[in-house]
C-alpha positions as CSV (number, residue, x, y, z in Angstrom):
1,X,0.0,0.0,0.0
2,X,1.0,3.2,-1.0
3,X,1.8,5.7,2.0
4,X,-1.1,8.1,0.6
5,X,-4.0,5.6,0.7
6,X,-4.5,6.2,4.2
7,X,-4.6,10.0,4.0
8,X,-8.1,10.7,3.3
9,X,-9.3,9.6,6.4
10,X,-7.0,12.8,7.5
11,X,-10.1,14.6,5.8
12,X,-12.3,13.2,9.1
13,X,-10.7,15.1,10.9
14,X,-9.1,18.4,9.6
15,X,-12.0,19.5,8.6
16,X,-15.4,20.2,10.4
17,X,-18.1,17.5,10.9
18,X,-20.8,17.7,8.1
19,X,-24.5,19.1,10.0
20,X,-27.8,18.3,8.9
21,X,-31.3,19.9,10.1
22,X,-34.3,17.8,10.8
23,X,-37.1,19.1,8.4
24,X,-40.3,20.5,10.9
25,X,-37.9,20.4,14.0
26,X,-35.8,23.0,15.7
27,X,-32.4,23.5,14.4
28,X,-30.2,20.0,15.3
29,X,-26.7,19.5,14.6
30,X,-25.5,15.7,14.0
31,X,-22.0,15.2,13.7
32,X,-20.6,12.5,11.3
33,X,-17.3,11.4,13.3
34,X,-15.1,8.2,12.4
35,X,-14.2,6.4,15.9
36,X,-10.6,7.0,15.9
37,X,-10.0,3.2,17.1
38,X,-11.2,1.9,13.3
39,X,-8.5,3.4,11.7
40,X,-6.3,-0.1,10.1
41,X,-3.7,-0.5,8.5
42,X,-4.1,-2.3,4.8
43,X,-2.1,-3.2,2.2
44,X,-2.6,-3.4,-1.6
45,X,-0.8,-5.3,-2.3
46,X,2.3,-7.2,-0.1
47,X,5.3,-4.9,1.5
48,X,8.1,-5.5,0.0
49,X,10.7,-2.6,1.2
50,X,11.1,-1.7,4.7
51,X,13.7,1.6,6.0
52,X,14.8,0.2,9.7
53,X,15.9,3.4,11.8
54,X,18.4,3.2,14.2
55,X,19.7,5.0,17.2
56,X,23.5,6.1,15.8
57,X,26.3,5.5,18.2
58,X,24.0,3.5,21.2
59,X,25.9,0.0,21.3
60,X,22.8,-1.4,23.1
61,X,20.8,-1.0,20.0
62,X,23.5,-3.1,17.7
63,X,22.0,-7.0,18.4
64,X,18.7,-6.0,17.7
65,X,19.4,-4.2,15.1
66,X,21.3,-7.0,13.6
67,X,18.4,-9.7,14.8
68,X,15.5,-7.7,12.9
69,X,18.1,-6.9,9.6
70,X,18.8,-10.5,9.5
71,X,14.7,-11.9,9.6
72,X,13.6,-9.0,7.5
73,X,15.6,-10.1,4.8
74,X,16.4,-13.6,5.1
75,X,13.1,-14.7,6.9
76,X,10.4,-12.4,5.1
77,X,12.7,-11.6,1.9
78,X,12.1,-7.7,2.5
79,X,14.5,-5.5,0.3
80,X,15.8,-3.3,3.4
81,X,17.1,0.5,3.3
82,X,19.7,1.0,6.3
83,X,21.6,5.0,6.6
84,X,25.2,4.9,5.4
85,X,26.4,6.2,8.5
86,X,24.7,3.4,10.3
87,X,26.1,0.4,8.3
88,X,29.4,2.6,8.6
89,X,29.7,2.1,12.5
90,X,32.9,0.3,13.4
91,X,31.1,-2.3,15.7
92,X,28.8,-3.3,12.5
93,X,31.0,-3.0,9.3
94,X,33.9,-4.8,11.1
95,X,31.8,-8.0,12.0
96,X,32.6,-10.7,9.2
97,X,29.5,-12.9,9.9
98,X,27.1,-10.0,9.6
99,X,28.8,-8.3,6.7
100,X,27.1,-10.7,4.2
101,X,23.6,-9.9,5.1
102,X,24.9,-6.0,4.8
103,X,25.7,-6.2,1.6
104,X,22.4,-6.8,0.6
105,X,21.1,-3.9,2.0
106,X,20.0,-0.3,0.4
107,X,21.6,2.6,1.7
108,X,20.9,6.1,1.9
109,X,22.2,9.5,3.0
110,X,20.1,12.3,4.8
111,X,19.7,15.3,2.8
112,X,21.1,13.7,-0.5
113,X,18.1,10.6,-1.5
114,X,15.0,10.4,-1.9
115,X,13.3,7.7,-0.3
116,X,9.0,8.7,-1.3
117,X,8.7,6.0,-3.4
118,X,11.4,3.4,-2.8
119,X,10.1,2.4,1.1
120,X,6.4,0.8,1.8
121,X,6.9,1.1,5.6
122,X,9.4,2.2,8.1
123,X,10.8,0.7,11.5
124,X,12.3,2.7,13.9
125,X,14.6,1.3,16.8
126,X,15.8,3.9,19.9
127,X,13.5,5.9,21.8
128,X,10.9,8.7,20.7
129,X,13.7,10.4,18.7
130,X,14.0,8.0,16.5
131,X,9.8,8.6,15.3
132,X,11.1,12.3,15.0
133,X,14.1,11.7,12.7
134,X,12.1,9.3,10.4
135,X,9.6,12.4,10.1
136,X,12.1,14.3,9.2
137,X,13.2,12.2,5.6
138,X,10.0,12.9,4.1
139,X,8.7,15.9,3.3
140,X,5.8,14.7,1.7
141,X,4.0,10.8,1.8
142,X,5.2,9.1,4.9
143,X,5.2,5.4,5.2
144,X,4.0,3.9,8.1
145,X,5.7,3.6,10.9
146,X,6.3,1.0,13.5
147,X,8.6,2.0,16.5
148,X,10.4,0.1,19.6
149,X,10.8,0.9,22.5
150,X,14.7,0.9,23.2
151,X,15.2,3.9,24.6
152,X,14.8,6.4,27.7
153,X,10.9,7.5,27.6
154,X,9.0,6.0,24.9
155,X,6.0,8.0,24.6
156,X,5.6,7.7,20.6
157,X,7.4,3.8,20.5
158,X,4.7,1.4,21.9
159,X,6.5,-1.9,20.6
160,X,8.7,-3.6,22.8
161,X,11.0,-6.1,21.2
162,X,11.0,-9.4,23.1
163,X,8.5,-10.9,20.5
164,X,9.5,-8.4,17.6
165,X,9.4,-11.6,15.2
166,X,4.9,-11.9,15.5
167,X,4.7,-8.4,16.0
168,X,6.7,-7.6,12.7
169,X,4.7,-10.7,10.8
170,X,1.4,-9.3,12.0
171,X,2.1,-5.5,10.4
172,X,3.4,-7.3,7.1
173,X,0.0,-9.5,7.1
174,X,-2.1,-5.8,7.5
175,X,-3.5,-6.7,11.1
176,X,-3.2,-3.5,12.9
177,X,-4.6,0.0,14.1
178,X,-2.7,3.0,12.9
179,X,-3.2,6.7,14.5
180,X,-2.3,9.8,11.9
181,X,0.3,12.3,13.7
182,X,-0.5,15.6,11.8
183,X,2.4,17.5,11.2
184,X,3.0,21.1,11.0
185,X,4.0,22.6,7.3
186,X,6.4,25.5,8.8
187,X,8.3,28.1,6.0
188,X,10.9,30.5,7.6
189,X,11.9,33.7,5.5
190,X,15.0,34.7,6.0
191,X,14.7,38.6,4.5
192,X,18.7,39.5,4.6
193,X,20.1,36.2,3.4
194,X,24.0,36.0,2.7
195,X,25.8,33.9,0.2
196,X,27.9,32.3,2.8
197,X,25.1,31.0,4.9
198,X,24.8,26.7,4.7
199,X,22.1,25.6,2.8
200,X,21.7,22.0,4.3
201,X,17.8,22.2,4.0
202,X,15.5,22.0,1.4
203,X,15.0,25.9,0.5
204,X,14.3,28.1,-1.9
205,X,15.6,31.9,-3.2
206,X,13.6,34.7,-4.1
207,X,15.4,37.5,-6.0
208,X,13.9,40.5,-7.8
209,X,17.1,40.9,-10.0
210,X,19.2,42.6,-7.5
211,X,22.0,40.0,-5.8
212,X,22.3,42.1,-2.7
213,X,18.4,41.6,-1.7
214,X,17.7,38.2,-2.1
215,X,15.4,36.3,-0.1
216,X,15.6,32.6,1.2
217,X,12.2,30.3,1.6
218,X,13.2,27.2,4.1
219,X,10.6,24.6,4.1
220,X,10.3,22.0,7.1
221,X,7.7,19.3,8.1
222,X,7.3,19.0,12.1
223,X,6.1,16.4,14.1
224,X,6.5,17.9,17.5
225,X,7.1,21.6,17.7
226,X,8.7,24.6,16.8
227,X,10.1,26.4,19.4
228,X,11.0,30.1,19.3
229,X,13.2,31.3,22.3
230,X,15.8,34.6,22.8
231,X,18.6,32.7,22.5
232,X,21.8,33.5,24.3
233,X,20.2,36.9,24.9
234,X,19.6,38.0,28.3
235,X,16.9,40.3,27.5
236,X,12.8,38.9,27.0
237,X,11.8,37.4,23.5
238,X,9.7,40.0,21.7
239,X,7.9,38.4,18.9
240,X,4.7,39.3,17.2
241,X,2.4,36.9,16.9
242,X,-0.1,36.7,13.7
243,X,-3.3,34.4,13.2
244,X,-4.7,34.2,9.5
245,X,-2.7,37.7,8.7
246,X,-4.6,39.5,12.1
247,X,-2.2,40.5,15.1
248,X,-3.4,38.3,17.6
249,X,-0.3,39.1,20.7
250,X,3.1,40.0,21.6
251,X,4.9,37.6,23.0
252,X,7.1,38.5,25.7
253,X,9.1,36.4,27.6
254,X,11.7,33.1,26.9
255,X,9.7,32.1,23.9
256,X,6.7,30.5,22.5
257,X,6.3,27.0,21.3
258,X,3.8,26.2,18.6
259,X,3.1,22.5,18.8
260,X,1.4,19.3,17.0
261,X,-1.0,17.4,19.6
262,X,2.2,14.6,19.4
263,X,4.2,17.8,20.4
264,X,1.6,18.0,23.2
265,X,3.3,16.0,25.6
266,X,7.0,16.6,24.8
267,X,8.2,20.3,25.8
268,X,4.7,22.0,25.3
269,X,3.3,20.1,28.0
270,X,6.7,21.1,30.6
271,X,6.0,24.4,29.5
272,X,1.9,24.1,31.1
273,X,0.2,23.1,28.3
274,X,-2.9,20.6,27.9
275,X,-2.2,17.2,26.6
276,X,-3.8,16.6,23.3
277,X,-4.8,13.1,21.9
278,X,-3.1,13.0,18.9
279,X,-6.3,12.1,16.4
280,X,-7.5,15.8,17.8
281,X,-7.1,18.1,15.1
282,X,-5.6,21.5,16.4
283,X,-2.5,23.5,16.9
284,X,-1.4,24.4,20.4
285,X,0.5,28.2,21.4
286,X,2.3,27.6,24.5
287,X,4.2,30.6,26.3
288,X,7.3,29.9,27.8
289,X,8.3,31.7,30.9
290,X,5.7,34.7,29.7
291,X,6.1,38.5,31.4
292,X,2.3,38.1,32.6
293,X,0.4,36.3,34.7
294,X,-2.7,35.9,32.4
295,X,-1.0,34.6,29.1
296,X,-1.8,30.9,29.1
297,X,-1.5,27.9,26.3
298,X,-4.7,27.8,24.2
299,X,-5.5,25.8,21.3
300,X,-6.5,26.8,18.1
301,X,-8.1,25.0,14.8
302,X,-5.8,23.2,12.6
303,X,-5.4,24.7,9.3
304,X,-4.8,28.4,10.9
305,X,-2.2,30.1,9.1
306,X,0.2,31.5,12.3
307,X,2.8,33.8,11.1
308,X,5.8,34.7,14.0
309,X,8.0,38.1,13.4
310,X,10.0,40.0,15.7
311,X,8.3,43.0,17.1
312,X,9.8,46.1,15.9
313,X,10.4,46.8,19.6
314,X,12.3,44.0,20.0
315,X,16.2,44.8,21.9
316,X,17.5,41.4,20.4
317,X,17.3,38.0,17.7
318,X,15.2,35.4,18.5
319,X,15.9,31.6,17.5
320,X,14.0,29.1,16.3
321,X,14.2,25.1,16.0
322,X,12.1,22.1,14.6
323,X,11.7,19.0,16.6
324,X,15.1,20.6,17.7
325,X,16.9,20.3,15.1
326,X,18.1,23.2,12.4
327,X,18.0,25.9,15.1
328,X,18.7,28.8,13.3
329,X,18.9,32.8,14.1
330,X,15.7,34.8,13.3
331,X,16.1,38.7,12.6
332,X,13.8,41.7,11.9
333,X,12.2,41.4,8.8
334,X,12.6,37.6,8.9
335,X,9.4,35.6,9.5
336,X,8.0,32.0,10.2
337,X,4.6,31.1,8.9
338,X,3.0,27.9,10.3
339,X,0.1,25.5,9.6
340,X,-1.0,21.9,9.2
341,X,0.8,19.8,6.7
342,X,-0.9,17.6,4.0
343,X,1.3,14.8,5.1
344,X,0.6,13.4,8.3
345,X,2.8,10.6,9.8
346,X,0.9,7.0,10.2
347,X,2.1,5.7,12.9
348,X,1.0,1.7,13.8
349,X,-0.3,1.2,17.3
350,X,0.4,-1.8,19.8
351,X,-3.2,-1.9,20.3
352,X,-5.5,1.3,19.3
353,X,-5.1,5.2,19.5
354,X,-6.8,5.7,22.6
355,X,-5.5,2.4,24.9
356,X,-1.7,3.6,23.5
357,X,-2.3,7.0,24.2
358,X,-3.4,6.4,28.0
359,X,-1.2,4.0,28.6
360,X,1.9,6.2,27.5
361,X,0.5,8.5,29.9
362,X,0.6,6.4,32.9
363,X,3.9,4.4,32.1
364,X,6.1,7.3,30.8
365,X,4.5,10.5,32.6
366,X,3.2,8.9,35.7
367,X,-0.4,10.8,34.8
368,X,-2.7,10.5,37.9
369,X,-0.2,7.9,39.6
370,X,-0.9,8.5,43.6
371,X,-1.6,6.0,46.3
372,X,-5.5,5.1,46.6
373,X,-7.2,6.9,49.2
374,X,-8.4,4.1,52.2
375,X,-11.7,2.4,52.4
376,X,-13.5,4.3,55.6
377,X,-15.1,1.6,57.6
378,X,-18.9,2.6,58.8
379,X,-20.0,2.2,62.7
380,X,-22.2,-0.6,61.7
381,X,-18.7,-2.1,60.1
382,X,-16.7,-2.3,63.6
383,X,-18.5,-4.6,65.1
């Protein structure tokens, strides 16, 4: 199955319930909602190519690694994609009995290949990082994702790896629920661009014929956050903050994060914020450290268009990153338009949306976890 034949149900839920009226009664509103626990996973036709992701430089993570390359492709004949830099780690390249199975492997860099159409589904090894990274090499169709838990917190990786074998076998067959993680569709505008600067990321210049007043147009997909701070300033953030081209605040203080509802429980939810079930469609403003008492997070629709500038008032740069990576200097004139992407990720549950969600909660946050209050016996009890 192509990644893009589970997108439309995306349409459930970006966009407002259809309403209907009752003809000779009052005014009724019925909402057509999907239950978010029948979203599955099917193929089209068989799997056939799977990108394993991998933790770099964790030495714990090498004999799984090795133990899921090794059934994938000898076991379930799976053509398997594996980052150069990963099959380049000493500890893997220099072992002779597993450098046969290597060499049947795909490889890829980051930034340099394209892997839309070369990878039916993706499995990620490490902890919630992992997820984030694999986001972060498609900026379009996602595949769907299957993550382990093998590493510190494991909000987002619900698979643990004693009986990987079944668990694996059971995704290839189609049997699973799959939750969509919308992402946000974030361009940054950098106004004074020089020459000199990198240009890693996927970007593109604006020029109106003059050299010395070109513009650059970087283009990121975000699964968690972005995250606008001062910096190494001492003095408040001062950014402007615009909703569907109206000024809707200034933001003063350490920052603002603009957040998924993934993001919900990574830094948005240290910074105050409500957590958000993930199938919830919305886009969460989270101050950080704000200069007023009353400025709380609040949640707003997805598909807002939220633009972020420096106020003209503003003593210093701000700095922003993406799932906190590409942190980068932003500077008057610059600006950072936000909204939801067209490409969420499809990430396969353990169970369903809602039993993974709660669950992460209480095993990884410690939601609600206290000691029960005691049973108070009645008089008629004592005796």
């Amino acid at each position: 199955m192509h990644p893009a034949a589970v997108f439309p149900i995306l349409a459930l839920f970006l966009f407002p319930p259809s309403f209907r009226i009752r003809p000779g009664q009052r005014a009724t509103c019925w909402m057509h909602i999907q239950d978010p626990a029948s979203q599955k996973l099917t193929w089209n036709k068989p799997p056939k190519s799977v990108l394993v992701i991998k933790k770099i430089r964790d030495a714990s993570l090498l004999q799984p690694f090795k133990e899921l390359c090794i059934f994938l492709t000898e076991v379930k004949n799976m053509i398997v994609y594996v980052e150069k830099k990963v099959l380049d780690d000493p500890a893997i390249s220099g072992d002779e009995n597993f450098g046969a199975i290597a060499k049947k492997f795909c490889t890829f860099r980051e930034d340099f290949d394209d892997l839309s159409n070369r990878v039916d589904f993706i499995i990620c090894l490490g902890g919630d990082g992992t997820l984030l990274y694999a986001s972060s090499l498609f900026q379009e169709s996602v595949p769907p994702v299957m993550a382990f838990h093998l590493g510190s917190l494991g909000f987002l990786t619900p698979f643990k790896f004693d009986t990987y074998q079944s668990q694996v076998t059971q995704i290839i067959e189609g049997n699973a629920a799959i939750v969509l993680r919308s992402r946000l569709k974030v361009q940054v505008l950098k106004e004074n661009w020089e020459k000199k600067d990198t240009m890693d990321e996927k970007s593109i210049i604006l020029t109106n014929g003059d050299a010395e007043s070109s513009r650059k147009v970087m283009q990121y997909q975000v699964l968690n956050e972005v995250v606008v701070d001062r910096g190494p300033s001492s003095y408040l953030s001062n950014v402007d903050l615009y909703l569907d081209g109206h000024l809707i605040t200034t933001v003063q203080g350490d920052g603002v994060i603009v957040s998924t509802p993934t993001g919900s429980t990574a830094y948005a939810v240290a910074a105050g914020a409500s957590m958000i079930h993930p199938n919830v469609p919305a886009i969460m403003i989270t101050p950080i450290c704000p200069h007023s008492l009353s400025f709380r997070p609040i949640v707003v629709p997805a598909g807002v268009e939220l633009k972020i500038k420096l106020s003209r008032e503003a003593r210093n740069t701000a700095w922003v990153s993406f799932d906190g990576r590409k942190r980068q200097e932003i500077c008057h004139g610059d600006s950072i338009t936000i909204t939801t992407s067209c490409f969420p990720v499809p990430s396969i549950c353990f169970r369903d949306p809602v039993n993974d969600w709660f669950e992460s909660l209480a095993q990884c946050l410690h939601w609600n976890v206290r000691k029960k209050q005691n049973y108070l016996i009645s008089e008629d009890e004592e005796f």
